[in-house]
DOKOL-633854 format. One record per residue (C-alpha): chain; x, y, z; residue in three letters; residue number from 0. Coordinates in Angstrom, 2 decimals, always signed. Layout:
N
+--------+---------+---------+---------+---------+-----+
! cadena !      c1 !      c2 !      c3 ! residuo ! num !
+--------+---------+---------+---------+---------+-----+
!      A !       X !       Y !       Z !     ALA ! NUM !
...
+--------+---------+---------+---------+---------+-----+
END
This chain:
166
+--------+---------+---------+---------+---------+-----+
! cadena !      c1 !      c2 !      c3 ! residuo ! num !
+--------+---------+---------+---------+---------+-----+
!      A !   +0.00 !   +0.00 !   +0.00 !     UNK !   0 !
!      A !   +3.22 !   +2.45 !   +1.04 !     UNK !   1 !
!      A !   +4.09 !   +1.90 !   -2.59 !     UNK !   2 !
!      A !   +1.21 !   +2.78 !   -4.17 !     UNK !   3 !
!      A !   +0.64 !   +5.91 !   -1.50 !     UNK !   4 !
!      A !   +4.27 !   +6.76 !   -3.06 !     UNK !   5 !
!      A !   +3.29 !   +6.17 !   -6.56 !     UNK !   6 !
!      A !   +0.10 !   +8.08 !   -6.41 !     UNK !   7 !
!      A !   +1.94 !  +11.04 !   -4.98 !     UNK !   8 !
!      A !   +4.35 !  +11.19 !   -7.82 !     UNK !   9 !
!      A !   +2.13 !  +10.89 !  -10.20 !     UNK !  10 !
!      A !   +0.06 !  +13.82 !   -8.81 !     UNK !  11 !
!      A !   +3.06 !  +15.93 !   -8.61 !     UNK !  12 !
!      A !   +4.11 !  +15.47 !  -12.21 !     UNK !  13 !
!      A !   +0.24 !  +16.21 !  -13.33 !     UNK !  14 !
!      A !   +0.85 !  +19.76 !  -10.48 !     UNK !  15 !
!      A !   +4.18 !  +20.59 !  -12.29 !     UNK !  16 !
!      A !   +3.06 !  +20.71 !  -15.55 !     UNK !  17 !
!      A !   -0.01 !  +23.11 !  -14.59 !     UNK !  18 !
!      A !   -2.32 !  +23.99 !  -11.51 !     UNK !  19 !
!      A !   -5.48 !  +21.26 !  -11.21 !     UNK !  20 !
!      A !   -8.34 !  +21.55 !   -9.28 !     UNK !  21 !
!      A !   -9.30 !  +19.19 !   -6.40 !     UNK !  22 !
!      A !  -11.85 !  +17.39 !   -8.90 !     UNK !  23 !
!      A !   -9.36 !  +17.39 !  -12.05 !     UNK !  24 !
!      A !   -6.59 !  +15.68 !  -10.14 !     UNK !  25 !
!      A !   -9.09 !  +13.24 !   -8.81 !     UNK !  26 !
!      A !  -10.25 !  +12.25 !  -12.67 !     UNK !  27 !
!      A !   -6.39 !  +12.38 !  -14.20 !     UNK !  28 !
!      A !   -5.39 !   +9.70 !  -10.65 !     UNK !  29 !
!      A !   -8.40 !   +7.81 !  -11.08 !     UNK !  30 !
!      A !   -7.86 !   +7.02 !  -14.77 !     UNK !  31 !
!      A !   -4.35 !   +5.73 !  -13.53 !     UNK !  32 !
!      A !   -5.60 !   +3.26 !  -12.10 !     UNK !  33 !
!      A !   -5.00 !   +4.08 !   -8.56 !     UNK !  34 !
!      A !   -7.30 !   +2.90 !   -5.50 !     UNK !  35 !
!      A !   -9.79 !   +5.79 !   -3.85 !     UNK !  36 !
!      A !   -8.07 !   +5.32 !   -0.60 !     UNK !  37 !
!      A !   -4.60 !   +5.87 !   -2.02 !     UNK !  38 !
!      A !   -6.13 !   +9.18 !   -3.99 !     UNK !  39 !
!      A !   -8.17 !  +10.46 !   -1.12 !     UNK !  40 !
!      A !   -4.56 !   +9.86 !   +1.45 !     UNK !  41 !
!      A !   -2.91 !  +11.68 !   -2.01 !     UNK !  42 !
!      A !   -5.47 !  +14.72 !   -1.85 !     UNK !  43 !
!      A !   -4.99 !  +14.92 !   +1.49 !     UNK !  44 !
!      A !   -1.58 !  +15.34 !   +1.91 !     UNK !  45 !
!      A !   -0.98 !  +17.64 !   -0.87 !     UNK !  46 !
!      A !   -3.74 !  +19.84 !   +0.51 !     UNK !  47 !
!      A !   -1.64 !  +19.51 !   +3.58 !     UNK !  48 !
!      A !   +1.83 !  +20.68 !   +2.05 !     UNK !  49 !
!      A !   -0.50 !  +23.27 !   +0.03 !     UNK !  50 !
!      A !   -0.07 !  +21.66 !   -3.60 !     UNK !  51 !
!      A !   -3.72 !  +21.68 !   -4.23 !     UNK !  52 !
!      A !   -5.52 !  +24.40 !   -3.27 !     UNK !  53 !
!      A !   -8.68 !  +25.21 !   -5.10 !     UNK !  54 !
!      A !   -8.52 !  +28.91 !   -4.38 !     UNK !  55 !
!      A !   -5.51 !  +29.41 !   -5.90 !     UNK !  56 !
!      A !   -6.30 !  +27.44 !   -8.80 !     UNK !  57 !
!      A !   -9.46 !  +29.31 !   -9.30 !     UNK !  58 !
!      A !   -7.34 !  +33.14 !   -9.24 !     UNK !  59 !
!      A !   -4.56 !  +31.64 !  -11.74 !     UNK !  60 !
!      A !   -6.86 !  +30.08 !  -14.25 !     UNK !  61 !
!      A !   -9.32 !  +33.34 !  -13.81 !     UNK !  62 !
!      A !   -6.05 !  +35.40 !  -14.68 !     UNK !  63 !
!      A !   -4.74 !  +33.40 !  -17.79 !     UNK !  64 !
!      A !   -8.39 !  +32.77 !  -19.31 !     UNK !  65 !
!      A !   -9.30 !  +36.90 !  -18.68 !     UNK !  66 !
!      A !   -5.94 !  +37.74 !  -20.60 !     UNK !  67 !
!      A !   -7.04 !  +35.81 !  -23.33 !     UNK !  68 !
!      A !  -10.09 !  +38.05 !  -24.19 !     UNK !  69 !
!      A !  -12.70 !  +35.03 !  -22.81 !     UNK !  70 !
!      A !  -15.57 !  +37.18 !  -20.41 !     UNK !  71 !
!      A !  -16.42 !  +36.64 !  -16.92 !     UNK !  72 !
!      A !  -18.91 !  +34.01 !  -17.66 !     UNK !  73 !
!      A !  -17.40 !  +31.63 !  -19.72 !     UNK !  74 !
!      A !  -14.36 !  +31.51 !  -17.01 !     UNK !  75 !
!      A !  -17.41 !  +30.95 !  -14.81 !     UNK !  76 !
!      A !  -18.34 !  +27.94 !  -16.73 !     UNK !  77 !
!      A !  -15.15 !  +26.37 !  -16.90 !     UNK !  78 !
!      A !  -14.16 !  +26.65 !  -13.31 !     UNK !  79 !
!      A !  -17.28 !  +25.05 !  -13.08 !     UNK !  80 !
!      A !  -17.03 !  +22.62 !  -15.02 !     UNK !  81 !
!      A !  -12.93 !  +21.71 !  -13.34 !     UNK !  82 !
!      A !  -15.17 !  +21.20 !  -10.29 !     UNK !  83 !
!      A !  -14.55 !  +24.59 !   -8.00 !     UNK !  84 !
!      A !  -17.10 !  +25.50 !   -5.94 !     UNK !  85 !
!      A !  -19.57 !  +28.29 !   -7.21 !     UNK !  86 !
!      A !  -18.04 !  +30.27 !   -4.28 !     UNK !  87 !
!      A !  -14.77 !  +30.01 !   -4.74 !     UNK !  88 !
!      A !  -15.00 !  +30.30 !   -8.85 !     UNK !  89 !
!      A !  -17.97 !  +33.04 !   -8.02 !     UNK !  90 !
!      A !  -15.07 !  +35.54 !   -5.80 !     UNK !  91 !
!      A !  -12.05 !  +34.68 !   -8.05 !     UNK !  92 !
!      A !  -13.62 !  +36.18 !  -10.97 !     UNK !  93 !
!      A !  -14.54 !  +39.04 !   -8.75 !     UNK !  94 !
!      A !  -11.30 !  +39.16 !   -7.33 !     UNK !  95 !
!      A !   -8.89 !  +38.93 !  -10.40 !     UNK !  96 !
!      A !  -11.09 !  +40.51 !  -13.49 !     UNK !  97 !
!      A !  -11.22 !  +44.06 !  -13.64 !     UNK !  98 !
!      A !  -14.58 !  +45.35 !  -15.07 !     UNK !  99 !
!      A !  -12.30 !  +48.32 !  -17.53 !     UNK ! 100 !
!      A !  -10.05 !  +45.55 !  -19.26 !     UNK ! 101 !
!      A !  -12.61 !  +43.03 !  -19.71 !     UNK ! 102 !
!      A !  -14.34 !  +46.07 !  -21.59 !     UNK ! 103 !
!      A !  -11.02 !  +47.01 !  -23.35 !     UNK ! 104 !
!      A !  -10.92 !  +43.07 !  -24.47 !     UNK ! 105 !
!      A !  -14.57 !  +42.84 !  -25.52 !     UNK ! 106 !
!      A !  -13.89 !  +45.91 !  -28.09 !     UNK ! 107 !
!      A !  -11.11 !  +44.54 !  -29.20 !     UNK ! 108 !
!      A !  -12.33 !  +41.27 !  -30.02 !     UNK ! 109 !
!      A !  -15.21 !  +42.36 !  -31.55 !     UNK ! 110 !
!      A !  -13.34 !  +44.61 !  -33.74 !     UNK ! 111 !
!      A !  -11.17 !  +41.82 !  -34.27 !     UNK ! 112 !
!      A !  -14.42 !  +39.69 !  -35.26 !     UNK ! 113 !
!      A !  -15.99 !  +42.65 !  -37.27 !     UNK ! 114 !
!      A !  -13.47 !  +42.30 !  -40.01 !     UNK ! 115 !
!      A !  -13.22 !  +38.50 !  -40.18 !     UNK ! 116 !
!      A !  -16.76 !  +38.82 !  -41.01 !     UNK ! 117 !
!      A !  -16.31 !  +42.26 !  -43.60 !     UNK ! 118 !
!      A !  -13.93 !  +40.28 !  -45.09 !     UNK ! 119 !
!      A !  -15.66 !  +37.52 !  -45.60 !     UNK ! 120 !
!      A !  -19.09 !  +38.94 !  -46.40 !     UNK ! 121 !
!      A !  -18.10 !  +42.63 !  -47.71 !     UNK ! 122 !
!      A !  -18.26 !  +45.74 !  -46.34 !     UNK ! 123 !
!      A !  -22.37 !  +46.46 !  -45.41 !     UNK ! 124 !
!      A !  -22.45 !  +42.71 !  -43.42 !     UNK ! 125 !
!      A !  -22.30 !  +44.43 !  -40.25 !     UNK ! 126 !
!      A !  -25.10 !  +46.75 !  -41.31 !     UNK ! 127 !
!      A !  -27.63 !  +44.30 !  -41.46 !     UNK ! 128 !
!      A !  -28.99 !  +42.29 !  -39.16 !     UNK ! 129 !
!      A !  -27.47 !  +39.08 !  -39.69 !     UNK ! 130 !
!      A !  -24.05 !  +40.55 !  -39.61 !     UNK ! 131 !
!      A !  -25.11 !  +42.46 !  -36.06 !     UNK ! 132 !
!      A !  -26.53 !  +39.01 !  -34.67 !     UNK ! 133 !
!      A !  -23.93 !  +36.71 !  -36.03 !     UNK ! 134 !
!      A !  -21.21 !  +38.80 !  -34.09 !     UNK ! 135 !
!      A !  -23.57 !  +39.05 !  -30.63 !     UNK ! 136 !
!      A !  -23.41 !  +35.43 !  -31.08 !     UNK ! 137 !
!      A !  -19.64 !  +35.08 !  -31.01 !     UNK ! 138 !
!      A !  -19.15 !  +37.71 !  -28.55 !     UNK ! 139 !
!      A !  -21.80 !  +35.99 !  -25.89 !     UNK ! 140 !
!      A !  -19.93 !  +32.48 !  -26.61 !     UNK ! 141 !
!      A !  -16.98 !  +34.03 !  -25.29 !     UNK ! 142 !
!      A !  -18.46 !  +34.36 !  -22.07 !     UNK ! 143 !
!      A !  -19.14 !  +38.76 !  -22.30 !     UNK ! 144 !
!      A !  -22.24 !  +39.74 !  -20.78 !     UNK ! 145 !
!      A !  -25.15 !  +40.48 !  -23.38 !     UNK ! 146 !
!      A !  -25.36 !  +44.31 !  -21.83 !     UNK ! 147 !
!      A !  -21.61 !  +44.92 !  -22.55 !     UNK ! 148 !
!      A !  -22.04 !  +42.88 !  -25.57 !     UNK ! 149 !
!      A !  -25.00 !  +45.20 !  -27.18 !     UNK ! 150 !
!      A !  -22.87 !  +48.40 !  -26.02 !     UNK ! 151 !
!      A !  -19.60 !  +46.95 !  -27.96 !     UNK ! 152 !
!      A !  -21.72 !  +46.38 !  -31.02 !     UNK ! 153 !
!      A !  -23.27 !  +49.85 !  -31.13 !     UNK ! 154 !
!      A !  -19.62 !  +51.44 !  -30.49 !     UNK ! 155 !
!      A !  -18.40 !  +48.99 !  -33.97 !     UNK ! 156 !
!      A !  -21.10 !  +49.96 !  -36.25 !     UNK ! 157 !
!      A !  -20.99 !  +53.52 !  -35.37 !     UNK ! 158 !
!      A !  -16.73 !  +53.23 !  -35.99 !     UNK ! 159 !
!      A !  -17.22 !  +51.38 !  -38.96 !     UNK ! 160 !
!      A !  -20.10 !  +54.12 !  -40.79 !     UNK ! 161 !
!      A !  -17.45 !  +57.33 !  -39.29 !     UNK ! 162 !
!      A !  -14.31 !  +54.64 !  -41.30 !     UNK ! 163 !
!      A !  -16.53 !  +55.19 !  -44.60 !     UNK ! 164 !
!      A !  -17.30 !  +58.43 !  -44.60 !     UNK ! 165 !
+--------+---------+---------+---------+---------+-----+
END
């Protein structure tokens, strides 16, 4: 059993280094393995013990790389989710690490970003219409931006892109 304890513990520390796991994650990645539940659960527990796994911290780090990479509040939401942190703990990490003014700054520039793809693709007046409007709401609400800030972002494009063609 000491050897599999040992084992287990290795293996979770090589799955840590590579990147921070929730409490949940590391449970699936062990499990499929092959290790026992009692050698995980004595695993979880003394990594949470030497501080390894910590699901706050988790929560703040992935809440800071997925916000720098232009995804909105509630996708990150979702994800942390879905990685198996608490509603609480994804719920104030979000609060805590994504400031309101740079997720704005990222949802213009992503949907200017997205405006062209789609000018390019279906010429200049696409964005005029409303299949052009909707089609980039769409894209902008997968991405996790709330539909209020979404709506506001699309009103700013349009009104750049009719000043641009004047």
């Amino acid at each position: 059993m000491s050897s599999d304890l040992e084992r287990c513990y290795l293996a979770a520390m090589r799955i840590l280094n590579y990147r921070f796991n929730s409490e949940v994650e590391l449970r699936r990645k062990l499990r499929a393995k092959k290790f026992e539940r009692e050698v995980i659960d004595a695993t979880i527990t003394r990594l949470r013990g030497e501080r390894w796994l910590d699901d706050e911290r988790f929560a703040g780090a992935f809440v800071r790389t997925r916000s720098q990479k232009r995804i909105g509040r509630k996708r990150i939401l979702r994800e942390l989710q879905a990685a198996g942190v608490s509603d609480s703990d994804a719920a104030q990490a979000v609060a805590e690490n994504v400031d309101p003014e740079r997720e704005r700054e990222s949802l213009r520039a992503l949907g200017q970003r997205r405006a062209r793809i789609l000018v390019r693709r279906h010429g200049a007046e696409y964005l005029t219409t409303e299949e052009g409007r909707n089609k980039l709401a769409v894209y902008l609400l997968n991405q996790g931006y709330d539909a209020a800030l979404v709506y506001e972002a699309i009103k700013e494009i349009s009104v750049v892109d009719h000043q641009s063609d004047s």
